[in-house]
N, C-alpha and C positions, 0 to 999 in steps of 0.2 A: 391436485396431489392427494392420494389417499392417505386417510387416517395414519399415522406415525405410531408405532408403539418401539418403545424404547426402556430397558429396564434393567437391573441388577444389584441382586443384594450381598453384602460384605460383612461377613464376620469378623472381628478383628476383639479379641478377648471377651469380654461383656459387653462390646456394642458391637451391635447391626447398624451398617451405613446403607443405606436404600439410594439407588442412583436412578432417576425418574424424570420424565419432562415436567418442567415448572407448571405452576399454575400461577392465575394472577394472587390467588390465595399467597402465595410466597415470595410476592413483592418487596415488601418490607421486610421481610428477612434476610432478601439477594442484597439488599444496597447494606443492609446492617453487616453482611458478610464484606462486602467492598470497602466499607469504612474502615473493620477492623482491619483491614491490609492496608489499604492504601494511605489510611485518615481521609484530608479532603481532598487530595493530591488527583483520587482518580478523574479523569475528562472525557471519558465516553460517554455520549447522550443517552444513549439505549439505557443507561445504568443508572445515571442521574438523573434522568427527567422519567418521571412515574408516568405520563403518558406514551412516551416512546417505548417506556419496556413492557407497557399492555398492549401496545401494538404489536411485540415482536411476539408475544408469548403468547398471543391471539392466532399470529399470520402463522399459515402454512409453510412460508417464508423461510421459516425460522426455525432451529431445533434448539429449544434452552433446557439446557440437562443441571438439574439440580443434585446434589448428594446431601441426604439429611441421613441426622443420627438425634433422636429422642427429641424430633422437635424441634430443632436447629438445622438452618443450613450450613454446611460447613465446606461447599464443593459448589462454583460454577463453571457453565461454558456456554458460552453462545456461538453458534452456527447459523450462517446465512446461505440460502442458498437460490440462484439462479436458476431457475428451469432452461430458459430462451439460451444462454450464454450455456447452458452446462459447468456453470461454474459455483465455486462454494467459495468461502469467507471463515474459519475459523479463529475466533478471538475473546477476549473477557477470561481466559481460564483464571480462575483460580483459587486457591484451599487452605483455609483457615489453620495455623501452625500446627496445630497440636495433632492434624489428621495427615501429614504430608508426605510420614513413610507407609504410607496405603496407598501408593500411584494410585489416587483417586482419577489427580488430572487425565493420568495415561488410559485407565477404562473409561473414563467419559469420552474421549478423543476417538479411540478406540472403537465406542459402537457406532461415533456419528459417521468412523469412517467407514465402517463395514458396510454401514445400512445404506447411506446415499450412494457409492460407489462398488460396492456389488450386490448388496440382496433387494435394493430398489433402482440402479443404474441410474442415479439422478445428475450425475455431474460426470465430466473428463476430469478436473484435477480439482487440487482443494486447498487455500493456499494460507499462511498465517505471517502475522507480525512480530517478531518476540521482544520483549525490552532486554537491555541488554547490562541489567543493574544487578545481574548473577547471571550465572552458567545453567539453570534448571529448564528455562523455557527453552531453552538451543538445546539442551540432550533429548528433552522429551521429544522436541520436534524428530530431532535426528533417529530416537529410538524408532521412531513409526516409519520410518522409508519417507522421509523429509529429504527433498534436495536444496541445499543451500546455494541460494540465489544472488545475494548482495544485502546491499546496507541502505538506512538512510540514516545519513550523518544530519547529525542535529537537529533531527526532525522535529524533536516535540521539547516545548519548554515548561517544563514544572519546576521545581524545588532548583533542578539545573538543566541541561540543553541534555536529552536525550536522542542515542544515539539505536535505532531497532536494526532490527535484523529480517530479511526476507527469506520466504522459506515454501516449498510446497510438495505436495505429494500427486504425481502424475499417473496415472490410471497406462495402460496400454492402449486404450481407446483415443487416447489423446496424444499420443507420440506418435500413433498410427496416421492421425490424420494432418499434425502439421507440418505446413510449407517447408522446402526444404531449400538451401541455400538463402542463408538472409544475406543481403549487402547492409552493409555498415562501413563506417567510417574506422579507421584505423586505432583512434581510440578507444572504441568499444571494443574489440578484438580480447583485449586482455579478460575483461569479465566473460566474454561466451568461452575461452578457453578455460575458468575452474567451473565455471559449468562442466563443459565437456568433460571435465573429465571424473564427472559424477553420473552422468548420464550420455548414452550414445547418441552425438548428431553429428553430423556433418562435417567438414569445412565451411565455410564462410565466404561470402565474395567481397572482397576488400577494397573499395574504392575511396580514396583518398579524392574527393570531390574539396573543392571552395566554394564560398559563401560572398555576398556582395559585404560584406563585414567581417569577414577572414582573416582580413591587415587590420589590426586591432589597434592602429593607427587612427583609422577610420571608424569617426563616433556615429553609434547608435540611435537614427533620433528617435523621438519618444511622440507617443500617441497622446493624445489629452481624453483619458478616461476619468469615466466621473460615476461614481458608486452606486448601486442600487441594491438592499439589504430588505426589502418587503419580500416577506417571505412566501407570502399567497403570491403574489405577482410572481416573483422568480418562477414557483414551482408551474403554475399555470403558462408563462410562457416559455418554459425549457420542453413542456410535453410538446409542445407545436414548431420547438425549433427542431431543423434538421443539420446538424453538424456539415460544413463546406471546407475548399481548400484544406490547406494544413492540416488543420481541426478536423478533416477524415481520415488521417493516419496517425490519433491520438488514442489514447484508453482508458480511463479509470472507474475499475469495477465496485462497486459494493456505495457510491457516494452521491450523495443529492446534493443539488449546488443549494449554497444560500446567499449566493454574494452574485452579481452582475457589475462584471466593468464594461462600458458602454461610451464610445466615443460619438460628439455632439451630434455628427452628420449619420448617426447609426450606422457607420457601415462597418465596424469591430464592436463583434460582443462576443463576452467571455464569460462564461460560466466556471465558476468555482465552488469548491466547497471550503470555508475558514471554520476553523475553532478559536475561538478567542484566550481558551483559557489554556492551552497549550503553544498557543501562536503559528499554527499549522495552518500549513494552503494547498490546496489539488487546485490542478485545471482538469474538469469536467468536460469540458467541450468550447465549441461555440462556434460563430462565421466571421468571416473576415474577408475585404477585396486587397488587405495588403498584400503587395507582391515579397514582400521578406517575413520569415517566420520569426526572424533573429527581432528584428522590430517589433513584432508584438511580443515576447518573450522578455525582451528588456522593460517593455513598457507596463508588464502585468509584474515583472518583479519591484519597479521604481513605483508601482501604487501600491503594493499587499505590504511593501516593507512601510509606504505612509501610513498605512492600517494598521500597523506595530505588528505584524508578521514577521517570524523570525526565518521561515523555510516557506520555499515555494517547489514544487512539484510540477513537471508534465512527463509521462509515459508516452513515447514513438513507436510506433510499428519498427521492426528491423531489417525493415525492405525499401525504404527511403534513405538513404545517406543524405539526399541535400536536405531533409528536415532534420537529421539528427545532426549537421554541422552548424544548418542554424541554431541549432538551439546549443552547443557547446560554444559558440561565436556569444552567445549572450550569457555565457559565462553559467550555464546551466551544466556543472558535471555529471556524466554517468556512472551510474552508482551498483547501480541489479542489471541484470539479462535475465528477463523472465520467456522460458519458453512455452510454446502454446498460448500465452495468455489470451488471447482476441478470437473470438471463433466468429466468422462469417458464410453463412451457408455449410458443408460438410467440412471444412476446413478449419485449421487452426493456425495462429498467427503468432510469431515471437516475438517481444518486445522489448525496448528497454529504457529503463529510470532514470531522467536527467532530474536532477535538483540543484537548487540552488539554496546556500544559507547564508544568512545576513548579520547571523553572530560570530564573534569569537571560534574559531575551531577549538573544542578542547575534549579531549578522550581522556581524560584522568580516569574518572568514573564506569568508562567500558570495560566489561568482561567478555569479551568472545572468542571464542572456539574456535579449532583448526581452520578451515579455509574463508571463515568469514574475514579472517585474518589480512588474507591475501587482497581479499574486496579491500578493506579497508587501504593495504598499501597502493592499491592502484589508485585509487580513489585520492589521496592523499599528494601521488604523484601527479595526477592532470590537474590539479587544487593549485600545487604548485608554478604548475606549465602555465598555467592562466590568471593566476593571481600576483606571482611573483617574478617568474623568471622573462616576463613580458619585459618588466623596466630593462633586462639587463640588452634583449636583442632590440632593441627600437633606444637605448643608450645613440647617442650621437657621438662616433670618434674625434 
């Protein structure tokens, strides 16, 4: 990738805020900027670990735009970006109180979107997380031509059980090139319709398939996975494994595993990525000879929640129904419809968010905005279907 040049200066009374790519020079002023917002709360590594963030302000990778005024940071963002996938990652925004009616965040956003997606054509779309502890990250998103995609309910645990919001901005190059009719399962239906109707796709092919665990009568049995957290080991054998089964109609972009669940006979492994200090889990990938997805799915949520995981995660292609049933049979609800997300060869692929959470539901704390709204009551209503309203139809008269 060539040299990046990125820049902009802002007047606002007696101060000039300079908006520039970081240097490792201003390290310790980015986390000194995080603290003062977050305290210790924040858990992004890239942020907190001083090697991770010289790595990212090193890599090409990366675009981390800083806004200083006399010497202070008081504005970041971090951007990632995929060449091979054509994809970005924008996240970390954020601005020190006293600078916040300067849409600092929106011209930082701003130039990483111009530059990667049309005066360097580095990515098809570009896609973000927002928290959902005020209404500011959801406008800004929305202000830039953000499509709101879905939610992850209780994805992250800090102070309390955080609830984000999905969101991304799609290029024409990349509506142009994805697949068209996804089949899905019946349930997911409801999220690809407030998609649609933010953006023009299709219809949908709707196949109401079953699962050998469908009659929820019929218990789940469980794989005997046993942990592997070396982290050199992980990373060295995830380059040489090649994703199989199921696990070929899986996605999660922008995440390195650090965790391996690995059953004795090897013949299930799972790549994930945990945070421990917000109690988050992805599934990454991995192989498997099980003939049900729904069994490894249960068997990767009954170990992560051993591991005091409070949410687990897998991302499905939208083109398999029998994996997206196994995996709501394992009680994994759909939450987002991301389209494009997966590019393979010239093409692009649609996808959508199954998770599952092992805490308390509780939205007191959520602020969100018009149609993430609607995610929410879907969301809420399969939560129900599968949590609750099970006792009443399997009730014996």
């Amino acid at each position: 990738m060539s040299v990046k040049k990125l820049g902009k200066i802002i007047i606002s009374g007696q101060r000039e805020i300079v908006i520039r790519l970081a240097s490792t020079h201003d390290m310790r002023r980015i986390q000194m900027l995080y603290a003062e917002v977050y305290g210790g709360s924040y858990s992004i590594p890239i942020v907190t670990d001083r090697e991770k963030m010289r790595g990212a302000i090193e890599n090409d990778s990366y675009y981390w735009l800083v806004a200083e005024c006399k010497g202070r940071i008081v504005g970041s963002l971090v951007c990632a970006v995929d060449l091979m996938y054509r994809n970005s990652k924008v996240f970390g925004a954020v601005v020190s109180q006293e600078f916040r009616k300067l849409n600092l965040a929106y011209t930082m956003m701003q130039l990483v979107l111009d530059d990667i997606t049309k005066t360097r054509n580095l990515v098809d779309l570009v896609y973000a997380t927002t928290r959902t502890a005020n209404y500011a990250p959801q406008r800004l998103t929305e202000s830039l031509g953000f499509i709101k995609l879905g939610i992850f309910p209780n994805s992250n645990k800090l102070q309390y059980n955080e609830t984000h919001c999905l969101t991304a901005y799609f290029t024409q190059r990349a509506l142009q090139r994805r697949r068209r009719k996804p089949n899905m399962i019946p349930e997911a239906v409801p999220l690809y319709e407030i998609v649609r109707r933010q953006v023009a796709l299709d219809k949908p092919v709707v196949r109401d398939v079953k699962g050998m665990y469908s009659d929820h009568k019929v218990k789940i049995p469980l794989l005997n996975f046993e942990a592997i957290s070396a982290l050199e080991f992980i990373k060295n054998r995830w380059k040489k494994t090649k994703s199989n089964s199921f696990f070929d109609h899986t996605f999660m972009p922008f995440h390195e595993p650090n965790l391996i669940l690995i059953t004795p006979d090897q013949s299930t492994e799972v790549y994930l990525t945990v945070n421990q200090k917000d109690k988050y889990s992805v599934v990454v990938g991995g192989v498997t000879s099980e003939k049900s997805f729904a069994v490894v799915l249960e068997s990767i949520a009954q170990k992560v929640s051993q591991l005091d995981m409070a949410y687990v995660e897998v991302i499905v292609d939208a083109y398999s129904p029998a994996i997206q049933r196994d995996a709501l049979d394992a009680r994994y609800i759909p939450s987002a419809y991301f389209p494009c997300a997966k590019r393979m060869g010239g093409r692009r692929y649609d996808c959508i968010v199954f998770s599952r959470t092992f805490d308390v539901l509780d939205f007191r704390n959520v602020k969100i905005i018009s149609l993430y709204k609607n995610f929410l009551r879907e969301y809420l209503k399969l939560w129900r279907e599968n949590y609750i309203e099970l006792v009443f139809k399997t009730e014996k008269k």
